[in-house]
C-alpha positions as CSV (number, residue, x, y, z in Angstrom):
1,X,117.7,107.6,116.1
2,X,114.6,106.8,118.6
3,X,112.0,104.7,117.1
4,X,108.4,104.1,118.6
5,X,108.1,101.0,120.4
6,X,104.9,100.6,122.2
7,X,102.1,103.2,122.5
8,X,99.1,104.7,125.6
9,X,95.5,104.7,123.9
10,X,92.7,106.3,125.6
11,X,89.0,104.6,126.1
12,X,88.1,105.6,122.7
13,X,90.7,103.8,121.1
14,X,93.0,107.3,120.2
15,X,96.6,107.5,120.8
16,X,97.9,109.7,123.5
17,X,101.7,108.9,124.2
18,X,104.2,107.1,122.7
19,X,107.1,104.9,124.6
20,X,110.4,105.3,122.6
21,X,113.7,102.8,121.9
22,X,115.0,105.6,124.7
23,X,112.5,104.4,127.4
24,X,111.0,107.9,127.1
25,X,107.1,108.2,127.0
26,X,106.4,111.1,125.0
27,X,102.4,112.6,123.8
28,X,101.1,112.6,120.9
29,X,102.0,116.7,119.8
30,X,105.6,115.8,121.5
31,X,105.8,113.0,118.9
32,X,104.6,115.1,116.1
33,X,107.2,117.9,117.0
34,X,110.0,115.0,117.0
35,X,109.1,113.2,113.8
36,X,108.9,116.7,112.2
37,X,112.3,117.7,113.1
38,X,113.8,114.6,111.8
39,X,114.3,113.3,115.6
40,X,112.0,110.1,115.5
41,X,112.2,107.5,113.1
42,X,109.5,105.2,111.3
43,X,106.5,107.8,111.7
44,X,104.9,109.2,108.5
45,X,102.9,112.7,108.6
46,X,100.6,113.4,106.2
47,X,98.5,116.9,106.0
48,X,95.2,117.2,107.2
49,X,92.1,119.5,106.4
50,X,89.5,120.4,109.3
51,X,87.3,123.3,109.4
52,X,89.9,125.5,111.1
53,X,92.7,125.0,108.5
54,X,95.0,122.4,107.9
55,X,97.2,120.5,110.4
56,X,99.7,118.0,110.7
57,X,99.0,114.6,112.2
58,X,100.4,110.5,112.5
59,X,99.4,108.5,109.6
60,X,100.3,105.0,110.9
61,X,97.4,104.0,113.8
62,X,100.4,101.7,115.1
63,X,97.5,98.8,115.7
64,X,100.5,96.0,116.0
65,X,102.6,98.1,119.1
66,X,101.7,97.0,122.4
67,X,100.2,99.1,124.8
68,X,102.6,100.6,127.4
């Protein structure tokens, strides 16, 4: 199973792409999608509430992964 190895921030600091054990470099809703269906390994979703409704998102802010 792919794993998240290093990730692409953008100048506010939020994370944008992720580089896999696969050398794939994937965005953030592609990583979401993955992790959901069981496809990625070591990334933990939690439920969030916004105005709009609730959504899905990352809950690790992978701070020790280099950048890619």
């Amino acid at each position: 199973m792919e794993t998240i190895v290093a990730v692409e921030r953008n100048y506010l600091g939020e994370i944008i792409s992720f580089k896999t054990s696969n050398e794939r470099i994937i965005s953030y809703r592609k990583a979401l999608l993955e992790a959901e269906e069981g496809l990625l390994d070591g990334i933990r979703l939690c439920e969030a509430s916004y105005e709009e409704g609730q959504a899905l998102i990352i809950e690790d802010t992978f701070a020790e992964y280099p950048l890619i």
